[in-house]
Structures are given as C-alpha cells and as structure tokens.
C-alpha positions as CSV (number, residue, x, y, z in Angstrom):
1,X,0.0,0.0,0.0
2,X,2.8,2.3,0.8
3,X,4.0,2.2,-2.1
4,X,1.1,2.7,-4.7
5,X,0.5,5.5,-1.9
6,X,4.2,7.2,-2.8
7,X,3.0,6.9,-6.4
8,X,0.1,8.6,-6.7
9,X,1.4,11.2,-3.7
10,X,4.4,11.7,-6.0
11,X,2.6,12.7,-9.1
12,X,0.0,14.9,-6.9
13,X,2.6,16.7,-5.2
14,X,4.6,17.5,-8.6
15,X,0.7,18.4,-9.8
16,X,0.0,20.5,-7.0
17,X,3.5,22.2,-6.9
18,X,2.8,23.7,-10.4
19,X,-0.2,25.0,-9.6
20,X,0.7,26.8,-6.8
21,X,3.7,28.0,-8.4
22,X,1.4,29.3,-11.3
23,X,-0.9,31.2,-8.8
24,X,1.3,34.4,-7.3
25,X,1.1,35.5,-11.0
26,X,-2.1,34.4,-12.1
27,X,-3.2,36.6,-8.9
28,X,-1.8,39.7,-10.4
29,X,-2.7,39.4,-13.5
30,X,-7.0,38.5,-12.6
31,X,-9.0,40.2,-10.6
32,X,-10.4,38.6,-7.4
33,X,-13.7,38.9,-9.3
34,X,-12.4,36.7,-12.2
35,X,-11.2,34.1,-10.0
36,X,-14.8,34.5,-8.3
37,X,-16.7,33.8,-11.8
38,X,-14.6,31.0,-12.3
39,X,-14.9,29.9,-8.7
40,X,-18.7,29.6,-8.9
41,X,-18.5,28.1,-12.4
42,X,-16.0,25.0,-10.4
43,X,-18.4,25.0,-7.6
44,X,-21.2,24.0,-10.1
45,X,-18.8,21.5,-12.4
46,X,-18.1,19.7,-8.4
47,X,-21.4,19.2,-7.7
48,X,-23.1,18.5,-10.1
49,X,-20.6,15.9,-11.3
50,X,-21.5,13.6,-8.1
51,X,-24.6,12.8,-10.3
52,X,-23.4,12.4,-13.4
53,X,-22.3,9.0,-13.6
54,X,-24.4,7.9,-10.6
55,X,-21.1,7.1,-8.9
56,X,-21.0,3.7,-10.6
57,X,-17.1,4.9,-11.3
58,X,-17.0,3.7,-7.3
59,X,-18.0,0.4,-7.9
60,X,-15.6,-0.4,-10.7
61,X,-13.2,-1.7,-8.0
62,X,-15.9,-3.8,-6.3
63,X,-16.0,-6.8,-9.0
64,X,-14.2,-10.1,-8.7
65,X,-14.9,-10.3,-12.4
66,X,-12.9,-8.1,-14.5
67,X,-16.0,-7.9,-17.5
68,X,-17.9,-6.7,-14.9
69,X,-15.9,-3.9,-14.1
70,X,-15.1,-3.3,-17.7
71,X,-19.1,-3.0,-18.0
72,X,-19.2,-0.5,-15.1
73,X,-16.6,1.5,-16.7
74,X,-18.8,1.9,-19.9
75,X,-21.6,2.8,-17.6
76,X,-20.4,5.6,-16.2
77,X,-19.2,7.5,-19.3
78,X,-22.9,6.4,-21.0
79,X,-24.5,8.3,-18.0
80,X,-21.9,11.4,-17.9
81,X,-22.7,11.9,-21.4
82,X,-26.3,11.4,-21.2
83,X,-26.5,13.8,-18.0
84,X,-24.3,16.2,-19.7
85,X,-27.2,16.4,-22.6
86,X,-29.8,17.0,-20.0
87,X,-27.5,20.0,-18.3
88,X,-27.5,21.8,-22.0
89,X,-31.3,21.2,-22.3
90,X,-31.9,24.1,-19.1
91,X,-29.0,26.2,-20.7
92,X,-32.1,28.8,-21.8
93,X,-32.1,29.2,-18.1
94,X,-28.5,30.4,-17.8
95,X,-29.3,34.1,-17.2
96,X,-31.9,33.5,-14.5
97,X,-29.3,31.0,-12.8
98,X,-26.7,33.3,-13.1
99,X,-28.8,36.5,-11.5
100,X,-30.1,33.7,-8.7
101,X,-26.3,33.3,-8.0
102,X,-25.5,37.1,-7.4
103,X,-23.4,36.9,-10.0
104,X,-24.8,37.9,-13.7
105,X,-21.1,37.9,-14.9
106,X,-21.5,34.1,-14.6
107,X,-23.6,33.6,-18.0
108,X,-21.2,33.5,-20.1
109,X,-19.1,31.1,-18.5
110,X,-22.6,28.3,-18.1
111,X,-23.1,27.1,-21.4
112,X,-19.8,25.6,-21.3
113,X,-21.1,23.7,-18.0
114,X,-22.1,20.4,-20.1
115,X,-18.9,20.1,-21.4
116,X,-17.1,20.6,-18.2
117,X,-19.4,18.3,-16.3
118,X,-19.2,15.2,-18.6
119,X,-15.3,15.6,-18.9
120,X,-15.1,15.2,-15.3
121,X,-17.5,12.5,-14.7
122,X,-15.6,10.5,-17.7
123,X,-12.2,11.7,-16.0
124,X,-13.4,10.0,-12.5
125,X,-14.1,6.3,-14.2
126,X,-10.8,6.6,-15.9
127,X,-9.2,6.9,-12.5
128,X,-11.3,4.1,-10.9
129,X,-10.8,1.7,-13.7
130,X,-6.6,2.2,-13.7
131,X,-6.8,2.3,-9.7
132,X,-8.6,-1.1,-10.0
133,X,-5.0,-2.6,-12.1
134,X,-3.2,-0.6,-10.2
135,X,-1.8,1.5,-12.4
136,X,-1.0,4.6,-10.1
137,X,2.3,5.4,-12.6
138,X,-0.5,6.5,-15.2
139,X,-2.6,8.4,-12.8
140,X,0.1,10.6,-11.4
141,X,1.2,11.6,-14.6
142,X,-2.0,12.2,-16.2
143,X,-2.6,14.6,-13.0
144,X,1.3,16.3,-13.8
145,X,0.1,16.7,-17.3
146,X,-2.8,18.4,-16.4
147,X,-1.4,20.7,-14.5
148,X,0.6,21.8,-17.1
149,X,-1.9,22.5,-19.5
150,X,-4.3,23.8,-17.2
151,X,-1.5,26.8,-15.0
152,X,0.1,27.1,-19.1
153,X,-3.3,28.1,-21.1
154,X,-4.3,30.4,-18.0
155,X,-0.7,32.3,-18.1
156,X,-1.0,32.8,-21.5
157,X,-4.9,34.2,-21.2
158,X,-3.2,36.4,-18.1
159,X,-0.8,37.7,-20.1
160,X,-3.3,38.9,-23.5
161,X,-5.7,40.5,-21.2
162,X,-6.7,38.6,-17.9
163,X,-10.5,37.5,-19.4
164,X,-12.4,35.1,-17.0
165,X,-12.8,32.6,-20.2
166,X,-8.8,32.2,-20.1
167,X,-9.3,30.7,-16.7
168,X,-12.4,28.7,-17.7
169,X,-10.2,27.4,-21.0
170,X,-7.3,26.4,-18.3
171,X,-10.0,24.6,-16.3
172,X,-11.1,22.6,-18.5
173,X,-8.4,21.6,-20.4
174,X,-7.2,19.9,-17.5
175,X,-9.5,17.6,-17.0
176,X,-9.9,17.2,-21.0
177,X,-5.7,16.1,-20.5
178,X,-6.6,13.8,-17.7
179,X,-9.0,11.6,-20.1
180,X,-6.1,11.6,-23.0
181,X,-3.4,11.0,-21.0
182,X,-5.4,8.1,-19.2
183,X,-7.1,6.4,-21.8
184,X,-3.5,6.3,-23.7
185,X,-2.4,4.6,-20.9
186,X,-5.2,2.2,-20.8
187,X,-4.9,1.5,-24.4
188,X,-7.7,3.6,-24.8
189,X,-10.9,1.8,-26.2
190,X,-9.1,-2.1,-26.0
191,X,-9.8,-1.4,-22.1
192,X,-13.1,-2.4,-22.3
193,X,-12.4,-5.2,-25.1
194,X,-15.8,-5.1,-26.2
195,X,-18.7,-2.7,-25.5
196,X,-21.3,-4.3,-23.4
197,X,-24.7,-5.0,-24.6
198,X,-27.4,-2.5,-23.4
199,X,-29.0,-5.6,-21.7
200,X,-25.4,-6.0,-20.2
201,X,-25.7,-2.3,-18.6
202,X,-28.8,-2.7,-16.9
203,X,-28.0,-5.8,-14.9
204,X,-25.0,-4.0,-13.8
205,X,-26.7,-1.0,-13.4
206,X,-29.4,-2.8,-11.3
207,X,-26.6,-4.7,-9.3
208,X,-25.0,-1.9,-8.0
209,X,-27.7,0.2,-7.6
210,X,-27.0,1.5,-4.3
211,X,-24.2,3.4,-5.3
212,X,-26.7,6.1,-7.4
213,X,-29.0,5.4,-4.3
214,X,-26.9,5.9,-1.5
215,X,-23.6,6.7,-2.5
216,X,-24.2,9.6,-5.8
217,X,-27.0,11.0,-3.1
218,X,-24.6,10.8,-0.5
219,X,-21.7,12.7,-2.4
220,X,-24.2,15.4,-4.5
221,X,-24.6,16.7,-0.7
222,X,-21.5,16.4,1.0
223,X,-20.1,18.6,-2.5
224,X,-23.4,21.3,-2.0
225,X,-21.9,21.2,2.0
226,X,-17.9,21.9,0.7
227,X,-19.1,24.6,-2.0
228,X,-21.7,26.3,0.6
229,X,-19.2,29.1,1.7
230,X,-18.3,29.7,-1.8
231,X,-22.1,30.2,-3.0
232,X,-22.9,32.1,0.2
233,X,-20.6,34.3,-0.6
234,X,-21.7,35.0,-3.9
235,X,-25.1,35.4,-3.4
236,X,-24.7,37.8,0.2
237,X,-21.5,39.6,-1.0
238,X,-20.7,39.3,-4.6
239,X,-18.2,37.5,-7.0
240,X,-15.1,39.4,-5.7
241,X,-15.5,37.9,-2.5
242,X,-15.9,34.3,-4.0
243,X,-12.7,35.4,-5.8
244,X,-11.0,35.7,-1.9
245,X,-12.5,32.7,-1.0
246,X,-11.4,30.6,-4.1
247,X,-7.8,31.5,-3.3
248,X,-7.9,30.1,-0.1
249,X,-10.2,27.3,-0.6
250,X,-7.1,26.7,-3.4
251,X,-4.0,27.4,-1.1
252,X,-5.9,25.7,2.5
253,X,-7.0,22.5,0.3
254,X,-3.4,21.9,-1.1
255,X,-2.6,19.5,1.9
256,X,-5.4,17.6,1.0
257,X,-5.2,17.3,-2.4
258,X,-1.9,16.0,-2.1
259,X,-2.6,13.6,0.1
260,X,-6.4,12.7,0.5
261,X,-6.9,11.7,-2.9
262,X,-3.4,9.5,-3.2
263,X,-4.6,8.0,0.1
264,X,-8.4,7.5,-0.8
265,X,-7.6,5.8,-4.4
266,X,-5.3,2.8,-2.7
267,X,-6.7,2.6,0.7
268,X,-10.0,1.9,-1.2
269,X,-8.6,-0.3,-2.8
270,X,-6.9,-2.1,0.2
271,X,-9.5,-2.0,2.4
272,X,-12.0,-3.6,-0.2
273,X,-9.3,-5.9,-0.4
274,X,-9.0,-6.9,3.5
275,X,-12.7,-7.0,3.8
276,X,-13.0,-9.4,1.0
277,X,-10.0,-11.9,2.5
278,X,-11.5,-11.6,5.8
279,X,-9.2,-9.6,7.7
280,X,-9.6,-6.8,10.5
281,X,-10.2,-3.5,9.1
282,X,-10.0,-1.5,12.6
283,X,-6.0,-1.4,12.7
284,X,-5.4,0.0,9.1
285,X,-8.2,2.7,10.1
286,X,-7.0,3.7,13.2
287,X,-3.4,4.0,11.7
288,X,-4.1,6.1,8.7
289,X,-6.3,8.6,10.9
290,X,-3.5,8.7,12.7
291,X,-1.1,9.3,10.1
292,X,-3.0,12.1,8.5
293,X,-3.3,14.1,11.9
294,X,0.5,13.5,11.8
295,X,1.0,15.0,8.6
296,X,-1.9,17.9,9.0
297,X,-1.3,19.5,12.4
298,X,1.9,21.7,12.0
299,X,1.2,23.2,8.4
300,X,-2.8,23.8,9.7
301,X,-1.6,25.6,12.9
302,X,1.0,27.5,10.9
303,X,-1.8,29.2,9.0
304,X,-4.5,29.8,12.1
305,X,-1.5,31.7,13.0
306,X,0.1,33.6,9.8
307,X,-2.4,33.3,6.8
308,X,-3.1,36.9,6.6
309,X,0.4,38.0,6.5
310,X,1.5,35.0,4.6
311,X,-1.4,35.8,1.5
312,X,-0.5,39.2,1.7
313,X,3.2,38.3,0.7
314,X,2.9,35.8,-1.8
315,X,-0.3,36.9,-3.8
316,X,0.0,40.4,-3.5
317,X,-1.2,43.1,-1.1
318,X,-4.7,43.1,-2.4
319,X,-5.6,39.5,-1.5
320,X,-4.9,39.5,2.5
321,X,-8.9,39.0,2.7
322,X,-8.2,35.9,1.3
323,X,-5.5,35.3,4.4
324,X,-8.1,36.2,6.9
325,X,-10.5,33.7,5.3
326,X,-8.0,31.4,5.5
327,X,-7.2,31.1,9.2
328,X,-10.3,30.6,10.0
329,X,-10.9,27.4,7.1
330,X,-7.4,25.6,8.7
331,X,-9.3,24.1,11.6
332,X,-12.2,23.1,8.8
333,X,-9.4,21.6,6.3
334,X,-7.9,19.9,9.1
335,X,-10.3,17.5,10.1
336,X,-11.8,16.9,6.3
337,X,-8.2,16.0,5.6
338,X,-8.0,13.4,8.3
339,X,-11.7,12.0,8.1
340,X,-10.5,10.5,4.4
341,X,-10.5,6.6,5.7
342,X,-13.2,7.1,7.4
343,X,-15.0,7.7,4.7
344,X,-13.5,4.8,2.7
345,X,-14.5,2.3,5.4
346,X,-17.9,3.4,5.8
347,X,-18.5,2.9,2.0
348,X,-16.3,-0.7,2.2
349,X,-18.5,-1.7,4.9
350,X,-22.2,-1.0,2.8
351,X,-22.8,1.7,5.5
352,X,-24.0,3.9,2.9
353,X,-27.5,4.3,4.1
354,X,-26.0,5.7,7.2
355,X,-23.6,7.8,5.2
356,X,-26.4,9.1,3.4
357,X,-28.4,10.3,6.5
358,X,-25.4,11.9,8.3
359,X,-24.8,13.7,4.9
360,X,-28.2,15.5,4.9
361,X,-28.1,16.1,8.6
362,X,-24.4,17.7,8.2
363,X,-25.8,19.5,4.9
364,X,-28.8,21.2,6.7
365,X,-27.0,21.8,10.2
366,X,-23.8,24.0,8.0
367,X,-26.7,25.4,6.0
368,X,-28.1,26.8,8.9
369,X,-24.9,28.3,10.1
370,X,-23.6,29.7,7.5
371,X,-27.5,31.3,6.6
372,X,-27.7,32.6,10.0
373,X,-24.2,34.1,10.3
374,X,-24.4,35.5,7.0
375,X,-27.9,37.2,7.7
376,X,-27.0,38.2,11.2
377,X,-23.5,39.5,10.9
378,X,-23.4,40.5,7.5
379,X,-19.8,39.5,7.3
380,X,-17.2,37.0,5.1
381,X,-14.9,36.2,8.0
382,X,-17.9,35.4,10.2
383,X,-19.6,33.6,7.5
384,X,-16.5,31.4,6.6
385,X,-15.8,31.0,10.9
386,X,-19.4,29.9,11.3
387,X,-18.7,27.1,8.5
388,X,-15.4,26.3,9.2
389,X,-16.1,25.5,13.1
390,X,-19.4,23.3,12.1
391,X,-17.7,21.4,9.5
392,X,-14.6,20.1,12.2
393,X,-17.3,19.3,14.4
394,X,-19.2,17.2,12.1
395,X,-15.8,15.6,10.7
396,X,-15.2,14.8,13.9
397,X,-18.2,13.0,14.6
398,X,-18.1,11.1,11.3
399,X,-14.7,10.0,12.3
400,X,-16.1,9.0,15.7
401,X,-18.8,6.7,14.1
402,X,-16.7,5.3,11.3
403,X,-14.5,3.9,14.2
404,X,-17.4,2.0,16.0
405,X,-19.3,0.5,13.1
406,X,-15.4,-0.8,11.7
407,X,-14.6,-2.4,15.9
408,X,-18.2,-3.7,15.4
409,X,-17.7,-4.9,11.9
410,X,-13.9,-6.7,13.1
411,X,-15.9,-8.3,16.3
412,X,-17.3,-10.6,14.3
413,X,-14.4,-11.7,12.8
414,X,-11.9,-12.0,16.0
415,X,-13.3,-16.1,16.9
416,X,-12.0,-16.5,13.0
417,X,-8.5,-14.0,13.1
418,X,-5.5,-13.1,15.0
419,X,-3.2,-10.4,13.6
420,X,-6.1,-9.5,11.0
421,X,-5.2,-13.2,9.2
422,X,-8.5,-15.5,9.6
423,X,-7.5,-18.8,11.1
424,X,-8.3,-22.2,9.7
C-alpha cells in the first residue's frame, strides 16, 4: 500500500506544486472577481458531477470479475454523457441562474457547463478503472500533465488580457488532458475489449444500484456542503468575495489534495481488499487517521497563526482577505483531511445508508450556520468562521462513528482471526 500510496502522492505533489507556483502570477494578472466567476462556475462542475455517472465509477473496483468492471466502466461514461445532454437542455435558463447566484457575470461562463461536467464524470471512471489494475504510474502523470496545461493556457490568457474565459479554458483543459493521457495509458478503447450490450448495462446497473441510491445522493450533498461558503458568498457579498475565497479554498485544500486523494484511491482499494479476504479493518483505520493528523497538524496551525500575513506576501497586497478567510478554514481543512479513511470504510463496509443520512443532517445543520451568520453579521470572516467550526465538528463526529461500526464490523471476525489473518 505504501508504495502505490508514494506513487500517486508523487505525481499529486509535482501536480500541486505547479499550480501553486502558477498562482502568485495568475493573482496579479485576474481580478479577485475573475477568480470568483470562475470559482462559482467550479463549484457547479463539483457538484453537479456527483450525479453524473451515478457514482458507478466507485463500484468499478468492487467486482471479482474483470468484465464486470469493464461493463461498469462503460456505464459511467454512457451516464456522464447522457446527463451532460440533459445540463445543456436548461441552458435557456443560464441568465436566470446566473442572476439567482448574485453573479450575472457568470452567464457567459454556463453554457460551457455540459462540457465541463461530462469531462469530469468521464475523467473519474478513468481513474477508478486504472486504480482497479493498479496503475497509479498513469494516474500521477496524467494529474502532472494536467497541471501543465491547465496553469500554461491560464498564463498565457493572463498575459493577453486577464479574461475570465482564459481561466475557464485552463480549467477545462485539464481535465480534457486527464481523459487523454489516461485512456492512452489504458490503451484507450481495448480497455473495455468489447462494448457491453445494453442488456449487459442494466444488470450491472441494477446490481449496483445502491451506489446512485446511497452513494451519488450521498456525495451530490457532501459537494453542496464543501461549495456552501463559496455560494454564500456569492449570493450575500458578490463574485469578488468568492474570488477571496477561491484562493484560499485553493492554497488551504493543497494539503489535501496531495494527500487525501493519493490516500483514498489505494486505501479503497486495500481495504476492499482486506474486507474481501476476511481480515480486520479496525488497525489499518486507526493508523491512517493517525497518520494524516501526523502530517496535518503543523502546516494547519501555521496558517490559524500567519495566513493573513503570509497571502499578503505571496499573492499580492490586495488578496490579504483571502489570508483572513483562510485562518479561519485551517481548523475546517484539518479535520476533512483526516476524516479520508473514514470515509473509505464506511462505503467498504455498505454503510452507505448511514452515510447518506449523516450527509443530509451535516448539509442542513452548515446550512443553517452559515444562513444565520451571514444574515445576522453581515460579514465574510464570520460567515466562513461559522462554516469552518461546524464542518470540524461534524468531521469529527463522522470519524467517531466510522470507528465503531469498523470495531463492530472486526468483532465478528476475531473467533476466526489473529493479527487480522483469519485462522483455519
């Protein structure tokens, strides 16, 4: 596990790095509006993605069968294209949705929503379906490659004028790379072999069926819960402060994107794998938690402390707002970075009806918050504390509970194991 784990961390680091290099000059050449259009425009493309595909992407790695997966592959591109369709039948609506948002500006950036949406819901089974042969090498470099493109087309759009669309073009380019550079290394269509029948589609589609139930349900929320402040923002104070915001949603999620999604992928994979031999889960939880609270606690206190000063410095005296934000998310980022194998086990273990209900009860409960602080204090920062302080407590909480249903789960199997190995 360690190893596919250095892999994939390898190539998201190198990914990450890039970006962030790219960003103290794409922050002086775009206003904090720009980057607030675009921001909105991303919130959109995250969730509505969760429901493209149903999340059968997720169950590619469930199958003993590898035809099966194959099928489950082909599923979820069908569906992100197909949902993709149904997005551009409401574009007549893009003005109204744009005016809804606070944010007129944002029209011109939604009718290339479809596109955006099925790229990534096609980009997400590409990553299942390598993770599943565990080909990590290809994902890390389709993620380098991405970056690239993506920080490359928006310094060049920076540099001829510093027009929103540059940034949208950068945007989606990456994830158009992802799918090349992927399928390439998947030997593009000879990865599924043959197309499955329709028939073929809707016995895997019915198989699985929870995951669009529970799981797609599950995530659509949990994205509306991580793109609240960003929205809230919009529609109580205006693009330029979703432009603040987006920076340090970018800057404060770094630590997790290098890590949570490297450690998701293959610890998915392994605990799917442990679950299916018959071996304790509970140790390989309680260690990665662990781990991650390791790894998160020094950089996270470092900003509480010195964000303000810090943004100030590297981005340019006219994005501190985005440092102030950003003290206040590091107790919020902290405990969504270490809650990532919780999450993983409670969707290994079928809890997903339970995942589902604590994902609309965490939705409405930072819905509430951040509606109230908004309307009461008419203030970002207090918005964005009144978020950030909910969120760790509910991250908490799920971690809490992910812990007792995997000691419950491993109960069962201690007459049969020793060391997590089942005895004979």
């Amino acid at each position: 596990m360690l190893r596919n784990i250095f892999v994939i961390f390898s190539g998201t680091v190198l990914a990450q790095l890039i970006n962030f290099a790219a960003s103290p000059v794409l922050t002086r050449l775009y206003s904090p509006e720009a980057f607030g259009l675009l921001g909105l425009f991303l919130a959109g493309v995250s969730i509505l993605s969760t429901v493209a595909s149903g999340r059968y992407e997720m169950a590619i790695m469930v199958p003993h069968e590898e035809a099966e997966a194959r099928t489950l592959l082909s599923l979820s591109c069908v569906l992100a294209l197909c949902f993709s369709v149904c997005i551009w039948l409401v574009s007549p609506l893009n003005d109204w949705i744009a005016a809804t948002a606070g944010s007129p500006g944002l029209a011109k950036l939604l009718p290339f929503l479809p596109v955006a949406v099925a790229c990534a819901g096609i980009a997400g089974a590409m990553e299942y379906w390598l993770a599943r042969s565990k080909r990590f090498n290809a994902i890390a470099k389709s993620a380098v490659a991405a970056a690239l493109v993506s920080s490359g087309l928006m310094l060049c759009g920076g540099l001829w004028g510093g027009n929103v669309l540059a940034l949208l073009a950068g945007s989606i380019a990456m994830y158009l790379m992802r799918i090349i550079w992927m399928s390439r290394s998947s030997n593009g269509p000879a990865a599924v072999q043959r197309y499955p029948s329709w028939n073929e589609l809707k016995v895997a589609a019915r198989k699985h069926q929870d995951f669009p139930k529970y799981r797609s349900t599950q995530d659509f929320l949990n994205a509306i819960s991580q793109n609240l402040p960003g929205l809230a923002l919009g529609y109580f104070f205006g693009p330029v402060f979703v432009g603040y915001f987006w920076l340090a949603n970018r800057v404060m999620m770094m630590p997790v994107g290098l890590v949570s999604e490297s450690v998701r992928k293959v610890y998915y994979q392994q605990s799917s794998e442990l679950l299916r031999n018959g071996k304790l889960l509970f140790p390989s939880l309680c260690k990665s938690t662990c781990a991650l609270a390791g790894i998160a606690f020094f950089p996270m206190a470092v900003a509480a402390l010195y964000a303000k000063e810090l943004f100030a410095l590297v981005f340019g005296e006219g994005w501190h707002a985005a440092g102030m934000l950003a003290q206040w998310m590091s107790i919020w980022v902290f405990f969504a970075f270490i809650n990532v194998p919780a999450v993983v086990v409670l969707s290994t273990l079928g809890r997903l009806r339970f995942s589902l209900n604590f994902q609309i009860f965490s939705t409405t409960v930072r819905l509430f918050a951040v509606a109230l602080a908004a309307y009461v204090s008419n203030d970002e920062v207090v918005t964005i504390a009144a978020f950030s302080v909910t969120s760790a407590m509910l991250n908490f909480l799920l971690i809490l509970s992910a812990f007792w249903f995997c000691s419950d789960a491993d109960s069962r199997l201690l007459p049969y194991a020793k060391d997590g190995v089942p005895q004979n």
